[in-house]
PAMI-42005 format. One record per residue: x, y, z of N, C-alpha, C, O in turn; residue in one letter; residue number from 1. Coordinates in pm, 1 decimal, decimal comma. Layout:
# PAMI-42005
n.px->X; n.py->Y; n.pz->Z; ca.px->X; ca.py->Y; ca.pz->Z; c.px->X; c.py->Y; c.pz->Z; o.px->X; o.py->Y; o.pz->Z; res->A; n->NUM
...
This chain:
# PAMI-42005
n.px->14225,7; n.py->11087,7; n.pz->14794,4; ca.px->14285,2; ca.py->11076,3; ca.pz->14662,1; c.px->14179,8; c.py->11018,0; c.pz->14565,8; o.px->14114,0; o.py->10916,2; o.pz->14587,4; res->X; n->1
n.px->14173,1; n.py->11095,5; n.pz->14458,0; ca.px->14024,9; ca.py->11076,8; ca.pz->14357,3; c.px->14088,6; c.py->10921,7; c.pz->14283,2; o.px->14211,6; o.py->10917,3; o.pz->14281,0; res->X; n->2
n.px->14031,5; n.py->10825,7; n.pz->14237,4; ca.px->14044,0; ca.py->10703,4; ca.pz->14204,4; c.px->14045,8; c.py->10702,8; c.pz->14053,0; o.px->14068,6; o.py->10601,4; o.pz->13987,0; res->X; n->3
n.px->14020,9; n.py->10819,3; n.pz->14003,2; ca.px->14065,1; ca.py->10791,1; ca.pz->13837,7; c.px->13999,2; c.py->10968,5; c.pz->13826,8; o.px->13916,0; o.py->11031,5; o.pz->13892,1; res->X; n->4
n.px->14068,7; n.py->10993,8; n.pz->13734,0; ca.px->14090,1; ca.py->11162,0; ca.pz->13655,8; c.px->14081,5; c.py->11187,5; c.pz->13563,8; o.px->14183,2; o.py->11180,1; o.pz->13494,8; res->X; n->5
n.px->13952,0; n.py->11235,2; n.pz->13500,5; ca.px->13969,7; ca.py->11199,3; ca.pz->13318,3; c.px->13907,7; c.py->11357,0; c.pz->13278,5; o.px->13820,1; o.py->11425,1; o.pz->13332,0; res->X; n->6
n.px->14009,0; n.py->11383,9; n.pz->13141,7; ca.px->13985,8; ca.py->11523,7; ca.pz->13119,8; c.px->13945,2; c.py->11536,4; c.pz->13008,1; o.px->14014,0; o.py->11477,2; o.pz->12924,9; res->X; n->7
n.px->13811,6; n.py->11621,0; n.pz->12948,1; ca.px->13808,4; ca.py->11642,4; ca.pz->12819,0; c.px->13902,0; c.py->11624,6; c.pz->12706,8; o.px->14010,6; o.py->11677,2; o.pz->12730,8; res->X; n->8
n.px->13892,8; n.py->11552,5; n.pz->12562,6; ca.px->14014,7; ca.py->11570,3; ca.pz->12473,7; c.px->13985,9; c.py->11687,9; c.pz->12456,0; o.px->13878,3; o.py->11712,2; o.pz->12510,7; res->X; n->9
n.px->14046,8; n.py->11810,4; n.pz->12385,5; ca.px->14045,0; ca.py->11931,2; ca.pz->12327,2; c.px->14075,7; c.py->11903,6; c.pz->12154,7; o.px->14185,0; o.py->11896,6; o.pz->12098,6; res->X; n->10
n.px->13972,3; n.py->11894,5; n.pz->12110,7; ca.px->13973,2; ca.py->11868,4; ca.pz->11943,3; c.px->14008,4; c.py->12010,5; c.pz->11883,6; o.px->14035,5; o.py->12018,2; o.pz->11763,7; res->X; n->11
n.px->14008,9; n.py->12107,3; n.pz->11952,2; ca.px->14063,6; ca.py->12267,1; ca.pz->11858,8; c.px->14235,4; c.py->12197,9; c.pz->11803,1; o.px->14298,7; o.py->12260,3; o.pz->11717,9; res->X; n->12
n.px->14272,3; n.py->12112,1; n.pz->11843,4; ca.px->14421,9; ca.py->12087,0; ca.pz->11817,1; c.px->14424,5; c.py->11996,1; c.pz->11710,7; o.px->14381,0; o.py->11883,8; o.pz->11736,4; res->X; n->13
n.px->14462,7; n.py->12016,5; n.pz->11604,0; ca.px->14435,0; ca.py->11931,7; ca.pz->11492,1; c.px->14546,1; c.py->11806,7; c.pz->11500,1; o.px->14547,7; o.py->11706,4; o.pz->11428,8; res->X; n->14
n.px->14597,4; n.py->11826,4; n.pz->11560,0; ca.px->14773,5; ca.py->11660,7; ca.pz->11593,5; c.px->14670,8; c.py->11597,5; c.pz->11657,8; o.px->14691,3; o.py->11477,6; o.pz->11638,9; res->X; n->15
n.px->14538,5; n.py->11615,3; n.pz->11745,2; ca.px->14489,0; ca.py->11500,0; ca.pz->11826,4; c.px->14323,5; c.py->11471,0; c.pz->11774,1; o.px->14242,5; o.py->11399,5; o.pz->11833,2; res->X; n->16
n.px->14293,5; n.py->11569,5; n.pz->11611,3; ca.px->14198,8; ca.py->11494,9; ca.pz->11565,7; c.px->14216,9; c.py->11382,8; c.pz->11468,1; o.px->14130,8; o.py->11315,2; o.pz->11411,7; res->X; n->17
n.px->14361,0; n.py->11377,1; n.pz->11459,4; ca.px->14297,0; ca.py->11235,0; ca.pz->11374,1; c.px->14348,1; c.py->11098,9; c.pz->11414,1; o.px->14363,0; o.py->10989,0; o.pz->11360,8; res->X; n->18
n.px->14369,0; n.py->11157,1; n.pz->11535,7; ca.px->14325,3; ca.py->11000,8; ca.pz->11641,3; c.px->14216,5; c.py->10944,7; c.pz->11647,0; o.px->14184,9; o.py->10828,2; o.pz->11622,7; res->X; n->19
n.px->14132,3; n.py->11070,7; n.pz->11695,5; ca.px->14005,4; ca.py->11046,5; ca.pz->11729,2; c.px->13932,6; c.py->10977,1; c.pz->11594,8; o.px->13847,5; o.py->10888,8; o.pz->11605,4; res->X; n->20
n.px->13970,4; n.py->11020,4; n.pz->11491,9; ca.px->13860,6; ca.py->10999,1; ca.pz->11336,5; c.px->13952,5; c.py->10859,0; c.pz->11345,0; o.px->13870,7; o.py->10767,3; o.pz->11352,3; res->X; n->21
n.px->14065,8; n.py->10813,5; n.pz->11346,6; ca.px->14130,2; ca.py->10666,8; ca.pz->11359,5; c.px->14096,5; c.py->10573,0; c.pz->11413,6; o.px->14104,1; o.py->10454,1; o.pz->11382,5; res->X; n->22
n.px->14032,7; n.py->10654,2; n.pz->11550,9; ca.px->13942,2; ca.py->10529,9; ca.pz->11616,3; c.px->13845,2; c.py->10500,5; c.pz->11604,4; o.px->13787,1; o.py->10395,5; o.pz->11632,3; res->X; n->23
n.px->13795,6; n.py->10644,3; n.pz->11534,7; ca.px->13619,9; ca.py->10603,9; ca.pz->11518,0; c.px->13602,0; c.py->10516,2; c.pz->11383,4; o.px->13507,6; o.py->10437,7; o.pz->11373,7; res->X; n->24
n.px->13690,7; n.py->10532,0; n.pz->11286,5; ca.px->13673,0; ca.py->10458,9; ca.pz->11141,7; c.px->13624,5; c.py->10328,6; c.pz->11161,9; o.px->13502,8; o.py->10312,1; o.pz->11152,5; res->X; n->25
n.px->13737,6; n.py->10179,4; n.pz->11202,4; ca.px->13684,3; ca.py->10087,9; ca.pz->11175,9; c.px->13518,7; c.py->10087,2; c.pz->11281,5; o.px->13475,6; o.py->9972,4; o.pz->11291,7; res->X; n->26
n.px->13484,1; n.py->10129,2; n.pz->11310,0; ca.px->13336,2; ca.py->10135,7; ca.pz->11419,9; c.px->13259,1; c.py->10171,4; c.pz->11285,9; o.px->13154,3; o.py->10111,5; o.pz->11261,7; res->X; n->27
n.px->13298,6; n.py->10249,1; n.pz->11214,6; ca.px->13179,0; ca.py->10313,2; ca.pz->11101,8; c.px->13159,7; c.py->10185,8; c.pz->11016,9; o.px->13059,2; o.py->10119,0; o.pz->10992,7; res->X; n->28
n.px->13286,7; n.py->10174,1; n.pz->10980,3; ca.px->13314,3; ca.py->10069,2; ca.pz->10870,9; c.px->13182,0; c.py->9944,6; c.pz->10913,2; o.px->13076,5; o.py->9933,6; o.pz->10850,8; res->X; n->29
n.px->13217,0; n.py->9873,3; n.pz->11015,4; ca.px->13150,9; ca.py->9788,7; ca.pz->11084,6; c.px->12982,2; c.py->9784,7; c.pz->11074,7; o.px->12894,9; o.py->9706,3; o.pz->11037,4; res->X; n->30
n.px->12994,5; n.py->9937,8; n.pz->11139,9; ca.px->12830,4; ca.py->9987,6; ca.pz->11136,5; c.px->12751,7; c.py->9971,6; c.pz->10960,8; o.px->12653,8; o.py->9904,0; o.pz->10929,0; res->X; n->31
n.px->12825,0; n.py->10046,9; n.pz->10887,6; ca.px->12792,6; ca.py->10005,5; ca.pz->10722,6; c.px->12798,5; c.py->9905,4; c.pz->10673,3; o.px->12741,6; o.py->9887,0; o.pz->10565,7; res->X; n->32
n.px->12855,9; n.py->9825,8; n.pz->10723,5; ca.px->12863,4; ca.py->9704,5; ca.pz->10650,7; c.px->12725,9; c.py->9588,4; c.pz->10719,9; o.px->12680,7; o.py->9487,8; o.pz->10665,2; res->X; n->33
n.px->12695,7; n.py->9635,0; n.pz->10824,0; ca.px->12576,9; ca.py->9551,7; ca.pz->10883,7; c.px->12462,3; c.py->9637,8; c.pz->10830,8; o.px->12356,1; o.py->9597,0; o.pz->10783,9; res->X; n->34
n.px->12492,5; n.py->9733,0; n.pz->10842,8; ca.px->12336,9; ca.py->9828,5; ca.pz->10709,2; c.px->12347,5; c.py->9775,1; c.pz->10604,0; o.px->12241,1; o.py->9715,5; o.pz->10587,3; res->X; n->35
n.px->12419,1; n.py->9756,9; n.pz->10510,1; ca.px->12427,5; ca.py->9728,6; ca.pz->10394,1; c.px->12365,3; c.py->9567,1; c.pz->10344,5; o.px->12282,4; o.py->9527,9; o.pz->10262,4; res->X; n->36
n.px->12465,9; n.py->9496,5; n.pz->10454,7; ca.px->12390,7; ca.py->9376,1; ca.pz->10482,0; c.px->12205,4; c.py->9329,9; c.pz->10521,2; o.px->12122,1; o.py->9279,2; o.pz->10446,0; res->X; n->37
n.px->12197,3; n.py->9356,7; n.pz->10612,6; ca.px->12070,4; ca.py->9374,0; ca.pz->10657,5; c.px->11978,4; c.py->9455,4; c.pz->10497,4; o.px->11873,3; o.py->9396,0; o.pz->10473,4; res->X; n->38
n.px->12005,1; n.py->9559,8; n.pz->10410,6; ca.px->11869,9; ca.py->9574,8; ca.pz->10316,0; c.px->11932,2; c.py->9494,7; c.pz->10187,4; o.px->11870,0; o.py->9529,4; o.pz->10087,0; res->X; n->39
n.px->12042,3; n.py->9391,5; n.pz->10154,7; ca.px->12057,8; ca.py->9357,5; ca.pz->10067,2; c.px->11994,6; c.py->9203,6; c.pz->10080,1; o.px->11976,8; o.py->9132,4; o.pz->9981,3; res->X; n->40
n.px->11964,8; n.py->9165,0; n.pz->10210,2; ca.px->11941,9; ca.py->8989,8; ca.pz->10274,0; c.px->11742,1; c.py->9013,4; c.pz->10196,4; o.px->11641,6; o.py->9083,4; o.pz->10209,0; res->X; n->41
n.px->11784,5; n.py->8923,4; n.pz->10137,3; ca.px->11636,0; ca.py->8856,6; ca.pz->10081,7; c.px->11548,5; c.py->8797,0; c.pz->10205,0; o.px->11570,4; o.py->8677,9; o.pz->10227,1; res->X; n->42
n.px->11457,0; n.py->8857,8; n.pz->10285,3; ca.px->11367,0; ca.py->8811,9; ca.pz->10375,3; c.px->11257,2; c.py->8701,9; c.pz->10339,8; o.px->11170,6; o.py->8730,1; o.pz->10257,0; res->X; n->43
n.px->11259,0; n.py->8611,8; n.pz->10384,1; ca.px->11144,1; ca.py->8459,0; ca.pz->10313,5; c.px->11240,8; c.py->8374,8; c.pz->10196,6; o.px->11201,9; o.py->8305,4; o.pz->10102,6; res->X; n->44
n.px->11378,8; n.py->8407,6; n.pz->10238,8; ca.px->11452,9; ca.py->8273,8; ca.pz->10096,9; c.px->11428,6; c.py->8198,6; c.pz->10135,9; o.px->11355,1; o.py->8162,8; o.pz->10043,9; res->X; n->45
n.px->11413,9; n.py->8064,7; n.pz->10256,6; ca.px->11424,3; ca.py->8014,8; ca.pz->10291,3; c.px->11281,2; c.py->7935,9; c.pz->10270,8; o.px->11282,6; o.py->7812,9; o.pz->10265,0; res->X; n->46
n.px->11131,3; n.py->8024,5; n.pz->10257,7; ca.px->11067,2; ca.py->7969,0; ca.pz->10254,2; c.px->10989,9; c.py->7983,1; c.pz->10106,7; o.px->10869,7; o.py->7986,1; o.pz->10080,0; res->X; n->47
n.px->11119,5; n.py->7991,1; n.pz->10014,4; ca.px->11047,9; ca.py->7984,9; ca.pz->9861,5; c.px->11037,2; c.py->7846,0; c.pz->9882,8; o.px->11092,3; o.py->7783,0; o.pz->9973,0; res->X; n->48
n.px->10946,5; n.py->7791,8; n.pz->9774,6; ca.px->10913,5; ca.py->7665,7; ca.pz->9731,8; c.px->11088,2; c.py->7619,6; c.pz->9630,6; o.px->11164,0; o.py->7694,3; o.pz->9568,7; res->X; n->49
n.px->11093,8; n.py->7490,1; n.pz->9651,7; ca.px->11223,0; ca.py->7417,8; ca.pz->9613,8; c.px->11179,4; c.py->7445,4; c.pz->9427,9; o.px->11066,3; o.py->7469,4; o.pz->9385,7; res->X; n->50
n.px->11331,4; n.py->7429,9; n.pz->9328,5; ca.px->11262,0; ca.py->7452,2; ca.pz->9184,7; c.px->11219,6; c.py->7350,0; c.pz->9123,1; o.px->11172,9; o.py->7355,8; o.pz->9009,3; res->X; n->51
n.px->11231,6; n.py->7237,2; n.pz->9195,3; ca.px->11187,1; ca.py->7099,9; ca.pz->9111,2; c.px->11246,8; c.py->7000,5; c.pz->9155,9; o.px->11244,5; o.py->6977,6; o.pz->9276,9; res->X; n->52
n.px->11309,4; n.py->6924,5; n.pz->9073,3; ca.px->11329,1; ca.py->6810,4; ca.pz->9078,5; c.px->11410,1; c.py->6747,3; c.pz->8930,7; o.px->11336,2; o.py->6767,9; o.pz->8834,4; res->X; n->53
n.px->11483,1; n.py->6708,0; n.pz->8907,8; ca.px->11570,1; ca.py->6649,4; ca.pz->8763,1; c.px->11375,4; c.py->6560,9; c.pz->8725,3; o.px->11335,0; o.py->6501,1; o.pz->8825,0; res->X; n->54
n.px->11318,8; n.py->6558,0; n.pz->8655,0; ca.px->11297,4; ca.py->6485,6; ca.pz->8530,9; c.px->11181,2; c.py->6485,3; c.pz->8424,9; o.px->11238,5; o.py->6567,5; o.pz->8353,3; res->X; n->55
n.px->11085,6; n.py->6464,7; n.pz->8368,6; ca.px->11006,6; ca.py->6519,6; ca.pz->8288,8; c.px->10891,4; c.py->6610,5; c.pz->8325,8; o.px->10791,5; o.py->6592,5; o.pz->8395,5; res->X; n->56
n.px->10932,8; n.py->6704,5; n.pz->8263,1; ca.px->10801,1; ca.py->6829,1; ca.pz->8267,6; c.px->10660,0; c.py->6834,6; c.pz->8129,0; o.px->10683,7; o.py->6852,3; o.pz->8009,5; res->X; n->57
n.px->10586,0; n.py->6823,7; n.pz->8161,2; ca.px->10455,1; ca.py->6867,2; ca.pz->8066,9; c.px->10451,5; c.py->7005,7; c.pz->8035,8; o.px->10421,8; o.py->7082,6; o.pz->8127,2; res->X; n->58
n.px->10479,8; n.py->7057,2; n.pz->7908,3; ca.px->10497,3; ca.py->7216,1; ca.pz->7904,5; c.px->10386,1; c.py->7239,9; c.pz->7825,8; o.px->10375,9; o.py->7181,6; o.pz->7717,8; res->X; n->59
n.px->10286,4; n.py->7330,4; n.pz->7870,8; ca.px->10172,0; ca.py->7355,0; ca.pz->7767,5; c.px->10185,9; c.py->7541,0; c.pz->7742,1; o.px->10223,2; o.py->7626,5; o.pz->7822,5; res->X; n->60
n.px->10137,5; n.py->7556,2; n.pz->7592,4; ca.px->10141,7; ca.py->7719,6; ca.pz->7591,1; c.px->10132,3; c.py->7749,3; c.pz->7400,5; o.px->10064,3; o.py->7688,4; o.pz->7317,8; res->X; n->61
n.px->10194,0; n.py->7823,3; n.pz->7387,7; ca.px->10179,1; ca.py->7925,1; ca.pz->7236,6; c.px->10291,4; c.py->7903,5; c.pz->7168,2; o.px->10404,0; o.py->7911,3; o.pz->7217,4; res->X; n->62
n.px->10260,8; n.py->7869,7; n.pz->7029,2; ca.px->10345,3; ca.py->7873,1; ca.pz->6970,3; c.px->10382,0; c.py->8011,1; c.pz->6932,7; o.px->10300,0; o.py->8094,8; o.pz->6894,8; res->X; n->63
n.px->10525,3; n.py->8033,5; n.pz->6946,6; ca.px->10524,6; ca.py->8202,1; ca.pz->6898,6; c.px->10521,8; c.py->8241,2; c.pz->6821,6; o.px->10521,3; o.py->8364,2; o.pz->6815,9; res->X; n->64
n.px->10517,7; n.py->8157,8; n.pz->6701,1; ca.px->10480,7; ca.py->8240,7; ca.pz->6550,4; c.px->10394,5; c.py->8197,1; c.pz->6469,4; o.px->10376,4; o.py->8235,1; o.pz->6353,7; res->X; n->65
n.px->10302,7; n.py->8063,8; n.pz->6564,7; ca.px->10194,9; ca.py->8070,9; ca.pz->6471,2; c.px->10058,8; c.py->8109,9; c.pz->6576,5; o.px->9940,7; o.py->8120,6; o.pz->6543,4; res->X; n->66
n.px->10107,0; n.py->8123,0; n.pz->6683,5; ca.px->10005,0; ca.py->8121,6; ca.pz->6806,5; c.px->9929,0; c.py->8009,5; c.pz->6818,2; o.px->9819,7; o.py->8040,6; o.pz->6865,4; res->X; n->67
n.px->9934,5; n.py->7935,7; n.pz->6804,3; ca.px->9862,6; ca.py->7826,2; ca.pz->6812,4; c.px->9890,1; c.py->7709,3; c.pz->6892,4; o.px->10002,0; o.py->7661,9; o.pz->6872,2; res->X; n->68
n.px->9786,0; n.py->7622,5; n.pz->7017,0; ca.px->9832,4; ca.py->7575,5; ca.pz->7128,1; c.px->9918,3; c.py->7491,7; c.pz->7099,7; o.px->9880,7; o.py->7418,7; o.pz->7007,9; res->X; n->69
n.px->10051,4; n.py->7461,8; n.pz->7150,7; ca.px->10123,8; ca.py->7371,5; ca.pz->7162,6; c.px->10130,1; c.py->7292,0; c.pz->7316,0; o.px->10065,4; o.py->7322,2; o.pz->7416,2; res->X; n->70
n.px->10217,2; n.py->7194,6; n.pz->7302,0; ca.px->10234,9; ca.py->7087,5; ca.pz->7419,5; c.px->10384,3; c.py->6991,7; c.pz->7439,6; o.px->10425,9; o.py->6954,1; o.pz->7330,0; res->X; n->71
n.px->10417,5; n.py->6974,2; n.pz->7485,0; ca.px->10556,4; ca.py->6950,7; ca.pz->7474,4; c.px->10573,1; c.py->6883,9; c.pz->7589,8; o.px->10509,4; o.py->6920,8; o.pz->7688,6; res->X; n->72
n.px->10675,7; n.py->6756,6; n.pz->7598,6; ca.px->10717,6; ca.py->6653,9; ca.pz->7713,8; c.px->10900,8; c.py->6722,0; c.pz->7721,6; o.px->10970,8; o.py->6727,4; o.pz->7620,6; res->X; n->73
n.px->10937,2; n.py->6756,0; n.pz->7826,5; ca.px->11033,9; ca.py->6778,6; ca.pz->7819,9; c.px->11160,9; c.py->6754,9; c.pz->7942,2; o.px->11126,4; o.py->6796,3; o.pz->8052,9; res->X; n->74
n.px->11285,3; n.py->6701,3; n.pz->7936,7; ca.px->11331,8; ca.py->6629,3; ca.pz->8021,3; c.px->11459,2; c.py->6730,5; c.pz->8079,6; o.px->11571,0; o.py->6755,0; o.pz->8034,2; res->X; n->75
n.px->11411,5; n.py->6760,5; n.pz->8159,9; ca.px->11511,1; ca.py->6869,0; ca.pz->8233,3; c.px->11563,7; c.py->6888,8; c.pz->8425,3; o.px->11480,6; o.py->6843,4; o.pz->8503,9; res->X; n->76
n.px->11693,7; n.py->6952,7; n.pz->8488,6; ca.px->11709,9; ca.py->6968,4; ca.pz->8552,0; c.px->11596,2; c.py->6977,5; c.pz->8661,4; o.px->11565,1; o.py->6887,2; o.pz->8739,1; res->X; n->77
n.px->11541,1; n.py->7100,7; n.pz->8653,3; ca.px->11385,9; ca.py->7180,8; ca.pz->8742,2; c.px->11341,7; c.py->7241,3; c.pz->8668,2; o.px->11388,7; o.py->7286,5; o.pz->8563,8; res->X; n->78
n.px->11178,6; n.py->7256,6; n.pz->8743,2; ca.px->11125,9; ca.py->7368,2; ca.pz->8630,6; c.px->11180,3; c.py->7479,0; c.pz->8572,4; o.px->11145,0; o.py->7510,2; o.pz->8458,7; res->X; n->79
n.px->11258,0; n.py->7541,0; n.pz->8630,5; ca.px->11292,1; ca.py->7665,7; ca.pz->8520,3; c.px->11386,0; c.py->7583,1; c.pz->8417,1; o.px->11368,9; o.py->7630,6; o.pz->8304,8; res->X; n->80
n.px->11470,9; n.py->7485,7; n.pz->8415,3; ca.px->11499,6; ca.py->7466,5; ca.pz->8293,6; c.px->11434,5; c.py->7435,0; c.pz->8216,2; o.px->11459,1; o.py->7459,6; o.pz->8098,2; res->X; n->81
n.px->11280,3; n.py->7339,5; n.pz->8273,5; ca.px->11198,3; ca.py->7332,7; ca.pz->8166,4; c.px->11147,1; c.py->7438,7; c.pz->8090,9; o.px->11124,2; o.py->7437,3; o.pz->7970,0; res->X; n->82
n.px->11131,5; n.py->7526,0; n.pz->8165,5; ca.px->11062,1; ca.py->7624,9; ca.pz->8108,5; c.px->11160,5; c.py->7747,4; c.pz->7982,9; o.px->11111,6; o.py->7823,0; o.pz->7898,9; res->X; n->83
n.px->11300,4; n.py->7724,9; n.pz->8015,4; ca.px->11379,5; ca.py->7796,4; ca.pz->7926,6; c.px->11438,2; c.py->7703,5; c.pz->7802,8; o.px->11510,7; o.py->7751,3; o.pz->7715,5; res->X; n->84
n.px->11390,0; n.py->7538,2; n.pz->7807,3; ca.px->11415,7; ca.py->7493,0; ca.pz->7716,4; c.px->11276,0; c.py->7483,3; c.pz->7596,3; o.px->11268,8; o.py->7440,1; o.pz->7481,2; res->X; n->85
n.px->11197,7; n.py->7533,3; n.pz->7670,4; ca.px->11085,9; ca.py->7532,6; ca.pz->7582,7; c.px->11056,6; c.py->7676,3; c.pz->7552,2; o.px->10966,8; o.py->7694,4; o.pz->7469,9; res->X; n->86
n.px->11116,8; n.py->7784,7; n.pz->7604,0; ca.px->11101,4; ca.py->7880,9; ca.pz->7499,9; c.px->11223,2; c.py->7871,0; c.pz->7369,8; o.px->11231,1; o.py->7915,4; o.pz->7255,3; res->X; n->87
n.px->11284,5; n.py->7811,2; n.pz->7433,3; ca.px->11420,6; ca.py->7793,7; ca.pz->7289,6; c.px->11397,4; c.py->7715,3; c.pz->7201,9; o.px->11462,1; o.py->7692,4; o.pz->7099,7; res->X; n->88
n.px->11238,0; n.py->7639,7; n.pz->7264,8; ca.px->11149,6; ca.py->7607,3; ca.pz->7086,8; c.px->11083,8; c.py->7665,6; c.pz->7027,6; o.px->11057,8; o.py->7635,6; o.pz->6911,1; res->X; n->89
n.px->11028,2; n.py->7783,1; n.pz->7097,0; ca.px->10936,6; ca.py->7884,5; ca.pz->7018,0; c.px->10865,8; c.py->7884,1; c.pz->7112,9; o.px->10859,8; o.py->8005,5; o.pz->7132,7; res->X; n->90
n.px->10782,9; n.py->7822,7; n.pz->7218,0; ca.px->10700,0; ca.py->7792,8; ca.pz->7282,5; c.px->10648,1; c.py->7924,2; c.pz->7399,1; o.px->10712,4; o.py->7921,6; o.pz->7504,1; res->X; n->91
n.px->10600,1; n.py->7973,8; n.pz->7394,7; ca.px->10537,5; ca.py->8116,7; ca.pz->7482,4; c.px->10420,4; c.py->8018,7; c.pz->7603,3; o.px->10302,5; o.py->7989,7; o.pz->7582,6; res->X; n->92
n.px->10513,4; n.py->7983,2; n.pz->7738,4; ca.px->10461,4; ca.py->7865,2; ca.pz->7830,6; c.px->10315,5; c.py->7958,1; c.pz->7895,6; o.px->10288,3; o.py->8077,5; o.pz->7908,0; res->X; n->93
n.px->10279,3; n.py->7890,6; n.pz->7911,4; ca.px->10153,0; ca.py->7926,4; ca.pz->8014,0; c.px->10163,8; c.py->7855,0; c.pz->8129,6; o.px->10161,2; o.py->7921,5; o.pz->8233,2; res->X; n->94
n.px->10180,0; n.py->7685,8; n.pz->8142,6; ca.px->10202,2; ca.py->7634,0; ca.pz->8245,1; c.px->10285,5; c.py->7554,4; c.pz->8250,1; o.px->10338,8; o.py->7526,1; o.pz->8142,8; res->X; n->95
n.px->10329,7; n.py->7489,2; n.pz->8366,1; ca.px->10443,6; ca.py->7374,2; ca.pz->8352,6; c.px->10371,2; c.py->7245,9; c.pz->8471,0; o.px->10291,0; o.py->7277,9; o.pz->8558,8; res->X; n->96
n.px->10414,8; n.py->7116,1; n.pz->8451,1; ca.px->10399,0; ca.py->7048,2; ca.pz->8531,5; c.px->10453,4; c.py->6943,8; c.pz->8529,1; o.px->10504,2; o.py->6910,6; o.pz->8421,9; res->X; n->97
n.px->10463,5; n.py->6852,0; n.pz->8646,2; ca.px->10625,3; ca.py->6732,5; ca.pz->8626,0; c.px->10478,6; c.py->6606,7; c.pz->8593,6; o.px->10376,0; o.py->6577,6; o.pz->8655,0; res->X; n->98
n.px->10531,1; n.py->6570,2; n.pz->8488,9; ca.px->10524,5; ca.py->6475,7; ca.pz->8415,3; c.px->10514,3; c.py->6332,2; c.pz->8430,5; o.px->10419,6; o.py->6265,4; o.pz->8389,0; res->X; n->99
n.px->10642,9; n.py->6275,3; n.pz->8507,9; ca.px->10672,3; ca.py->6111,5; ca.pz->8570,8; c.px->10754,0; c.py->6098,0; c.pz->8425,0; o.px->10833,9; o.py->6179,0; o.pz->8378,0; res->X; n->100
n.px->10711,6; n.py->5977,0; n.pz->8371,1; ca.px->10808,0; ca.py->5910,8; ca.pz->8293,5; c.px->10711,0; c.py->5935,0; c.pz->8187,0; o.px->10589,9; o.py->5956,2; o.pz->8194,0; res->X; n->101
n.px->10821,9; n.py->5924,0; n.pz->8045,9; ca.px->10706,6; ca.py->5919,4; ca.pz->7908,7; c.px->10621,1; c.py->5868,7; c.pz->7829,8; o.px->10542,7; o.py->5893,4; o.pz->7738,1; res->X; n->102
n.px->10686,5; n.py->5743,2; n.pz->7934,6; ca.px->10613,1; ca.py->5637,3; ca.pz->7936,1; c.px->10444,1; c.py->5627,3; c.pz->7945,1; o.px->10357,5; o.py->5591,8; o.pz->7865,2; res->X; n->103
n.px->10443,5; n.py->5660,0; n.pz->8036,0; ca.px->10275,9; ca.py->5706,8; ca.pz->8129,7; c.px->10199,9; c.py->5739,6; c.pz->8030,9; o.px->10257,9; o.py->5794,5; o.pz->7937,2; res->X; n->104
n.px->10060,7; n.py->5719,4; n.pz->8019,3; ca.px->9997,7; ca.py->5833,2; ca.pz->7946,8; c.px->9954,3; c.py->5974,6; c.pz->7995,6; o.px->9948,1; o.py->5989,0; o.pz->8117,7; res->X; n->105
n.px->9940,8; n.py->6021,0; n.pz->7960,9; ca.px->9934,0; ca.py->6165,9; ca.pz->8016,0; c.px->9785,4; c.py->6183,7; c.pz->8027,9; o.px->9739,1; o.py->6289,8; o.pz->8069,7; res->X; n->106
């Protein structure tokens, strides 16, 4: 006596293909969603550099409408806020750098 008997499905019968597409769905679903994942994951986040630190930045660069060098002490979140509070003075940055207190001389 054979211990198990298994027979081709016959997909010409359309009542028993959309079992088959029922079972295969969530498997696709699954499969796409780990593709999708995998080319949307940013590779090296982890090893960007941190954005700063809360407190004074040295902003040096261009003035934008007269071109002419400017310099600016400015007290912000991290560098990119420094750097977006000093274009919202006119300022076209070239560099940024943390500062200490305003105290200091520079």
């Amino acid at each position: 006596m054979p211990l198990a008997h298994f027979e081709a499905i016959d997909l010409s019968d359309s009542s028993k293909t959309w079992i088959v597409v029922a079972l295969m769905f969530p498997g696709a679903v699954i499969v796409f969603g780990l593709m999708i994942t995998y080319l949307l994951r940013r590779p090296g986040k982890l090893d960007e550099p941190s954005p700063g630190e809360p407190g004074y930045y040295r902003v040096l660069g261009l003035d934008a409408t007269t071109g002419l060098k400017r310099e600016s002490l400015i007290h912000a979140d991290s560098r990119q806020s420094a750097e977006g509070q000093a274009r919202l003075q006119g300022i076209v940055v070239t560099e940024i750098e943390p500062a200490g207190s305003p105290d200091e001389p520079v």
